[in-house]
N, CA, C and O atoms as a printed pandas DataFrame, in Angstrom:
     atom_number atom_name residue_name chain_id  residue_number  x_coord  y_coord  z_coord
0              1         N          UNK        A               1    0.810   -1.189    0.000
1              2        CA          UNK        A               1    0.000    0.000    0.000
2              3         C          UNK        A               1    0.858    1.259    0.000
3              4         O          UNK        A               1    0.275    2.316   -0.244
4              5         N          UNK        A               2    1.939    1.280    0.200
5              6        CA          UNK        A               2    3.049    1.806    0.643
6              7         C          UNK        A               2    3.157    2.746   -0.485
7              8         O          UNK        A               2    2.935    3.956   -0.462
8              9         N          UNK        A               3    3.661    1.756   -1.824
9             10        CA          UNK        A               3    3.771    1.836   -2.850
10            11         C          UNK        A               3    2.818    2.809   -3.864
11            12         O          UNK        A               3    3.282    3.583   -4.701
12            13         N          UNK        A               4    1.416    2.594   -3.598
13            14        CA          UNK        A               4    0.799    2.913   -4.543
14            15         C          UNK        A               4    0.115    4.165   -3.387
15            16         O          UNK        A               4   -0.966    4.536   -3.844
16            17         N          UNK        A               5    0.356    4.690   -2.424
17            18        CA          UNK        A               5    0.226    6.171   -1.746
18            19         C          UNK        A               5    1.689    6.935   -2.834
19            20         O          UNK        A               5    1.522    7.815   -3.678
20            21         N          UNK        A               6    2.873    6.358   -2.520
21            22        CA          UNK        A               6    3.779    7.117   -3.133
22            23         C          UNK        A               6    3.395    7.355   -4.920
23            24         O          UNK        A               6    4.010    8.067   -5.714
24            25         N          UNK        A               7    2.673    6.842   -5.073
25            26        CA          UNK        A               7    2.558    7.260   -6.462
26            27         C          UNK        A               7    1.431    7.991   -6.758
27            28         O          UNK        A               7    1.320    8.739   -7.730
28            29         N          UNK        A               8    0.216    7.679   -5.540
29            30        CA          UNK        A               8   -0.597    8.690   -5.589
30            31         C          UNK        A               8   -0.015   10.121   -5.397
31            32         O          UNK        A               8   -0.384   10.994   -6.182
32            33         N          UNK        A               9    0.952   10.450   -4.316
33            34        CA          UNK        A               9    1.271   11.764   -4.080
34            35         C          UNK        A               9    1.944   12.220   -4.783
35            36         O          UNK        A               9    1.914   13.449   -4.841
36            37         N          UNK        A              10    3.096   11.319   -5.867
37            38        CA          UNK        A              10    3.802   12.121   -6.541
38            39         C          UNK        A              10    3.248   12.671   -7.981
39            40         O          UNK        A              10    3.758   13.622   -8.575
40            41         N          UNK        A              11    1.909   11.777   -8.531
41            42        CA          UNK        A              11    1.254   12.010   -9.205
42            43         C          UNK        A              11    0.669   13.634   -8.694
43            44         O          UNK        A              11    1.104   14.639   -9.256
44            45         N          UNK        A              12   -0.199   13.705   -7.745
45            46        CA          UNK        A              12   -0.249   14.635   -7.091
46            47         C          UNK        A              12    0.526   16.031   -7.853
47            48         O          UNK        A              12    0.071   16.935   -8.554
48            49         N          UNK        A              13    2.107   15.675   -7.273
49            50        CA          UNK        A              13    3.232   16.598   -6.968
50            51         C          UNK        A              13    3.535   17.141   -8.625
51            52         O          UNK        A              13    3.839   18.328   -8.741
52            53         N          UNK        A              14    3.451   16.245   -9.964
53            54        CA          UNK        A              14    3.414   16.159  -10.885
54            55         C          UNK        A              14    2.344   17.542  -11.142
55            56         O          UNK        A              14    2.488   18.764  -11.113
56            57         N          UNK        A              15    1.536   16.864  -11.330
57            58        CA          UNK        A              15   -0.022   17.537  -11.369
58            59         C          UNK        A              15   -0.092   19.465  -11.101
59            60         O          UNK        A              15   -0.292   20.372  -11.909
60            61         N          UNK        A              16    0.107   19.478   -9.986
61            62        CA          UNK        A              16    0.641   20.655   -9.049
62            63         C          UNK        A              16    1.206   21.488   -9.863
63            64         O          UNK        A              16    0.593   22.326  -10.524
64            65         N          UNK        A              17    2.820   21.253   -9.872
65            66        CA          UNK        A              17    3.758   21.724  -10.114
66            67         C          UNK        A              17    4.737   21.654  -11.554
67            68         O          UNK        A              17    5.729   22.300  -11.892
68            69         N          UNK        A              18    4.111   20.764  -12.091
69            70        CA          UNK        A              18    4.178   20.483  -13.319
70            71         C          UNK        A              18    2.973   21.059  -14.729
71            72         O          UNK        A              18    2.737   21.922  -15.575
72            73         N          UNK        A              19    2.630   20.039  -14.231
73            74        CA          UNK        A              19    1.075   20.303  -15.388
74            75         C          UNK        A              19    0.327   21.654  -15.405
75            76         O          UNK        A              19    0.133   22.454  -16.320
76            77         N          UNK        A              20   -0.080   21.654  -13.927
77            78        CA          UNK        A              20   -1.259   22.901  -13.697
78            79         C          UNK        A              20   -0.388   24.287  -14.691
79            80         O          UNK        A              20   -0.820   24.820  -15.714
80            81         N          UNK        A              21    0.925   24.585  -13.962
81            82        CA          UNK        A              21    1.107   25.540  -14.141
82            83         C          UNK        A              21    1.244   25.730  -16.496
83            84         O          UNK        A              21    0.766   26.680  -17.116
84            85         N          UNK        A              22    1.795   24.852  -16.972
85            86        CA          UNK        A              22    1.766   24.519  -18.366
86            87         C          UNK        A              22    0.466   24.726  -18.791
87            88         O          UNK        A              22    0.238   25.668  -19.549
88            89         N          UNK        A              23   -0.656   23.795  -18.323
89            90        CA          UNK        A              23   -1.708   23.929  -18.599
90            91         C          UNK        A              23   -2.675   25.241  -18.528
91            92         O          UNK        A              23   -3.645   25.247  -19.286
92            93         N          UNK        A              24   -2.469   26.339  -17.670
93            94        CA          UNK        A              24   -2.922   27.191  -17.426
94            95         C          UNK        A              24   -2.094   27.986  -18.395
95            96         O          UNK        A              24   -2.860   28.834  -18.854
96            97         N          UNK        A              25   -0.779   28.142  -18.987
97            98        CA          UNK        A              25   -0.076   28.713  -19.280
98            99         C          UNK        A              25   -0.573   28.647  -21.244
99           100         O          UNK        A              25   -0.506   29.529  -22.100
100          101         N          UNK        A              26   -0.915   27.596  -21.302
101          102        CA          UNK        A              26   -1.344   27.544  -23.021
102          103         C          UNK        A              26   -2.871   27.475  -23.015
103          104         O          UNK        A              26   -3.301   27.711  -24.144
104          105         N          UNK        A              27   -3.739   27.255  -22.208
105          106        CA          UNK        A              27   -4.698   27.544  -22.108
106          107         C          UNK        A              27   -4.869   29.502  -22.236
107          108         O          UNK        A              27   -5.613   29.959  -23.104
108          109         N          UNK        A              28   -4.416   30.059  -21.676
109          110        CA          UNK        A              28   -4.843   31.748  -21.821
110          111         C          UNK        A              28   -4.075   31.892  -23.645
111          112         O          UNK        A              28   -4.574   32.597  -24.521
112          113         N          UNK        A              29   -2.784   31.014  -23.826
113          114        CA          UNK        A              29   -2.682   31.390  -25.379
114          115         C          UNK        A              29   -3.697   30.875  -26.373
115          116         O          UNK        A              29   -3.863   31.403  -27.472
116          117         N          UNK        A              30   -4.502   29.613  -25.856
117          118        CA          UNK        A              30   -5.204   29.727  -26.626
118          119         C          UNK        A              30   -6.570   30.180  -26.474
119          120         O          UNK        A              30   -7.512   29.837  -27.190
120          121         N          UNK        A              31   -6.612   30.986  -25.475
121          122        CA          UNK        A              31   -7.536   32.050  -25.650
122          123         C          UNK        A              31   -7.541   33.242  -26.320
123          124         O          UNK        A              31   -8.535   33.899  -26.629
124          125         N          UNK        A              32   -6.138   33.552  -26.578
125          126        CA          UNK        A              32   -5.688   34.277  -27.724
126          127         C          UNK        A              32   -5.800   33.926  -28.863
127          128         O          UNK        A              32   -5.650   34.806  -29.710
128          129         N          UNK        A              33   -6.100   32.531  -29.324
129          130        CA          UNK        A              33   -6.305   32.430  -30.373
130          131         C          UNK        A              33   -5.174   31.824  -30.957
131          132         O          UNK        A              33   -5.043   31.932  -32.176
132          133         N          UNK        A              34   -4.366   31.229  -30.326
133          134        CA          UNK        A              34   -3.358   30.803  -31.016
134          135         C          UNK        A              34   -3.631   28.652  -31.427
135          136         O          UNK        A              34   -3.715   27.648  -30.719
136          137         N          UNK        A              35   -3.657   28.832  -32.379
137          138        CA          UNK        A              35   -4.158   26.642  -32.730
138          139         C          UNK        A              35   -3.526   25.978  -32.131
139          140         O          UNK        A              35   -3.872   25.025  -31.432
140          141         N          UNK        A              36   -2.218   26.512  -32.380
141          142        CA          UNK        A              36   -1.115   25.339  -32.043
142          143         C          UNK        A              36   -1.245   25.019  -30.488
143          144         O          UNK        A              36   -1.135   23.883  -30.028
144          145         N          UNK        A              37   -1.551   26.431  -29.563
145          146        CA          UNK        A              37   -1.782   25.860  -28.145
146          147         C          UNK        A              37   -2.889   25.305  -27.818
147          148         O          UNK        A              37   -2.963   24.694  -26.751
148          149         N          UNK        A              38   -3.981   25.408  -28.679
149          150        CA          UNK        A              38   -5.042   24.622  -28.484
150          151         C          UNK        A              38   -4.900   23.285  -28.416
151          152         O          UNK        A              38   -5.594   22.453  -27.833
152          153         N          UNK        A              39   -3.956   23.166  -29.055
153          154        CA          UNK        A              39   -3.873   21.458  -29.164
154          155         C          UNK        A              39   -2.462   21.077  -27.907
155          156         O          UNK        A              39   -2.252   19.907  -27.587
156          157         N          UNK        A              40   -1.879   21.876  -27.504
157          158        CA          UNK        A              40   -1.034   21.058  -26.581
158          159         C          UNK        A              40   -1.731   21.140  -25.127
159          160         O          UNK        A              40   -1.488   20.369  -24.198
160          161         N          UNK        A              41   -2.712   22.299  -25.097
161          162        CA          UNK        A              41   -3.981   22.568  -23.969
162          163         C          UNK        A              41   -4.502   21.110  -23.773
163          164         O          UNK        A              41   -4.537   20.620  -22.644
164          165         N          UNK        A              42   -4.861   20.497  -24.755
165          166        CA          UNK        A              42   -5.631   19.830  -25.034
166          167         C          UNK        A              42   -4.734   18.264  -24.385
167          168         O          UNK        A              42   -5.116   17.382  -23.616
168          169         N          UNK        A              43   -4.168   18.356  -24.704
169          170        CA          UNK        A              43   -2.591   17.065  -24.583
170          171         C          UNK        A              43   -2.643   17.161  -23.353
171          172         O          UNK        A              43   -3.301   16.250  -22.852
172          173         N          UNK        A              44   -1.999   18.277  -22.245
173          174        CA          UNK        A              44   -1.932   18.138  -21.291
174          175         C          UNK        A              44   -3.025   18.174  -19.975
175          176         O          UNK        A              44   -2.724   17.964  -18.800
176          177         N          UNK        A              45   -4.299   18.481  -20.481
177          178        CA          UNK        A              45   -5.278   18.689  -19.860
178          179         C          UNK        A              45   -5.178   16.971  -19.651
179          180         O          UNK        A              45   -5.039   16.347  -18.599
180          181         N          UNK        A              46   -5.319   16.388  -21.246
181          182        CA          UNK        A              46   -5.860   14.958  -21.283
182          183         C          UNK        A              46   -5.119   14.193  -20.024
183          184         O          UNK        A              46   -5.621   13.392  -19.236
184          185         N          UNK        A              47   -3.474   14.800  -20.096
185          186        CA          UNK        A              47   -2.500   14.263  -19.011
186          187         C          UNK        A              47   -2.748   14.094  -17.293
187          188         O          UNK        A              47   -2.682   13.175  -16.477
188          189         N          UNK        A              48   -3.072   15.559  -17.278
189          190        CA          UNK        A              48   -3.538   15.382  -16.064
190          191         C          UNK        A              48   -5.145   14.750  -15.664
191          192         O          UNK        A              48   -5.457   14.220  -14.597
192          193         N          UNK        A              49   -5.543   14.856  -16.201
193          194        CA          UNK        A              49   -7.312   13.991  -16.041
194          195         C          UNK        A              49   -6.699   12.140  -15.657
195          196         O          UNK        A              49   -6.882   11.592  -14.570
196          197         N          UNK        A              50   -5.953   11.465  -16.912
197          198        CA          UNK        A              50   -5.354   10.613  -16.750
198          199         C          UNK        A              50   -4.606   10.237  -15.568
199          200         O          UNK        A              50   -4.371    9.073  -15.242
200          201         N          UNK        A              51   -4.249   11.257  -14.952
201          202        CA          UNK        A              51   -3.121   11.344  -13.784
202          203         C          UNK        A              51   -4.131   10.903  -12.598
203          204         O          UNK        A              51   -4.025   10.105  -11.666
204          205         N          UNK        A              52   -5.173   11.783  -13.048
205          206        CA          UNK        A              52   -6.076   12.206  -11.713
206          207         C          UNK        A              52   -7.134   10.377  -11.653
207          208         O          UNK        A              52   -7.340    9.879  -10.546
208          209         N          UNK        A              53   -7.517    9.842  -12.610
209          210        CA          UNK        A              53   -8.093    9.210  -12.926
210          211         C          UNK        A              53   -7.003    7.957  -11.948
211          212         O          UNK        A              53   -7.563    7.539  -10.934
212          213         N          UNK        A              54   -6.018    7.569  -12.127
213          214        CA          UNK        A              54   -5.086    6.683  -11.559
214          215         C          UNK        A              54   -4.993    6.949  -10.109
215          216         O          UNK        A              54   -5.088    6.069   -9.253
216          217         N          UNK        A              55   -4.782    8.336   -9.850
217          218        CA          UNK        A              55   -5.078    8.701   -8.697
218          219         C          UNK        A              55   -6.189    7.690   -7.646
219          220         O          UNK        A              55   -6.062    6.801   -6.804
220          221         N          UNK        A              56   -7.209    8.392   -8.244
221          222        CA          UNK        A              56   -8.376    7.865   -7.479
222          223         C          UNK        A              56   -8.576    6.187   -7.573
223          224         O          UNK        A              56   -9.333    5.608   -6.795
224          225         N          UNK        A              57   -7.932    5.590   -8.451
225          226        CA          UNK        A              57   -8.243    4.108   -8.855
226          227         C          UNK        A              57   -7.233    3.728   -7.159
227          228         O          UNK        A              57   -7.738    3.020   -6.288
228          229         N          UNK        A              58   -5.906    4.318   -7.012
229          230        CA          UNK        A              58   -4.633    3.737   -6.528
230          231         C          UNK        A              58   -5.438    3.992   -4.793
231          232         O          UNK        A              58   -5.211    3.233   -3.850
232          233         N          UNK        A              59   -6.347    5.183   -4.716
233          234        CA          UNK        A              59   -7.181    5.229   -3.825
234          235         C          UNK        A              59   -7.998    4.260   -3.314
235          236         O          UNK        A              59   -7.725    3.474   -2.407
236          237         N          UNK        A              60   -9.099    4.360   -3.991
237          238        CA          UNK        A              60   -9.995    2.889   -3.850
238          239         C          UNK        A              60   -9.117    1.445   -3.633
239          240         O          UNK        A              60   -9.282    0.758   -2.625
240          241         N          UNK        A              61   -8.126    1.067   -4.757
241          242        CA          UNK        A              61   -8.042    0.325   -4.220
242          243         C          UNK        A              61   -7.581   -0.056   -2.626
243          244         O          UNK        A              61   -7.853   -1.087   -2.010
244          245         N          UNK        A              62   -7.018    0.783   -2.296
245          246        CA          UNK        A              62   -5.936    1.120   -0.960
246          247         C          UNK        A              62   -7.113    1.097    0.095
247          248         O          UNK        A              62   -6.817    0.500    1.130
248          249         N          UNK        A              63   -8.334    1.605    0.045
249          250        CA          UNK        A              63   -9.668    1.699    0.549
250          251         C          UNK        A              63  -10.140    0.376    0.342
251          252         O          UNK        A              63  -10.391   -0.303    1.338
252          253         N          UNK        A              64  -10.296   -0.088   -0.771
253          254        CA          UNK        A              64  -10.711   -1.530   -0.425
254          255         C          UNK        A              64   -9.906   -2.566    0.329
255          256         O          UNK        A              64  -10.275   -3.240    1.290
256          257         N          UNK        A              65   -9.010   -2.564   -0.144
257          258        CA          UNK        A              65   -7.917   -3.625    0.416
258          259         C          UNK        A              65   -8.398   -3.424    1.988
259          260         O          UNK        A              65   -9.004   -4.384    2.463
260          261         N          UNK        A              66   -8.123   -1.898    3.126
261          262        CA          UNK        A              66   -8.329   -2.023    3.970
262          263         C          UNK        A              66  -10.052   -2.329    4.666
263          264         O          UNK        A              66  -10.303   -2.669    5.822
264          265         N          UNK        A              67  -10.965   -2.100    3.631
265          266        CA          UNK        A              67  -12.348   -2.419    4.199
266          267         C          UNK        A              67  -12.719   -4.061    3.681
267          268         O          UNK        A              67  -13.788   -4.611    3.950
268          269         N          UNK        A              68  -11.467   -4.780    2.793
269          270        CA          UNK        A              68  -12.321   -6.202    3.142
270          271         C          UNK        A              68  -11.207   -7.093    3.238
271          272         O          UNK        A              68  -11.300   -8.289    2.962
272          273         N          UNK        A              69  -10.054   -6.487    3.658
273          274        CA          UNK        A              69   -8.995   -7.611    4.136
274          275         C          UNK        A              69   -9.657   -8.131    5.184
275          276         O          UNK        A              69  -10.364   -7.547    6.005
276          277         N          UNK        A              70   -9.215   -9.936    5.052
277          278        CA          UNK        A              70   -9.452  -10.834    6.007
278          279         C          UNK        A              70   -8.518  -10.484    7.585
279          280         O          UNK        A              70   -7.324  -10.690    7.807
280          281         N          UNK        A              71   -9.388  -10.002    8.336
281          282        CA          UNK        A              71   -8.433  -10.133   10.194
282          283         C          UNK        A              71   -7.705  -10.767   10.399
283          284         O          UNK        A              71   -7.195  -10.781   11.519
């Protein structure tokens, strides 16, 4: 379980400090109107959703494991 917290958080840390700030960053260009950032908006949005999506899976399972492990 150990394992898959550390990858939840660094996903996390990724996300944060990585992505958000990129993503926010070609998102306002392509509010300017620019194509080409529309489409890497688009790439990295997909990235982090994906990120976030694993996230929550690495969750549950970590949640299940502890609500039906055998005593």
């Amino acid at each position: 379980q150990l394992h898959v917290s550390l990858v939840v958080a660094a996903g996390f840390a990724v996300n944060v400090f990585v992505l958000t700030p990129r993503i926010n960053f070609y998102r306002d260009r392509d509010l300017d109107g620019d194509a080409a950032a529309k489409r890497i908006f688009g790439l990295l949005h997909l990235a982090s959703v994906a990120i976030f999506i694993a996230q929550l899976a690495g969750s549950l399972t970590i949640v299940g494991i502890f609500l039906y492990a055998p005593v």
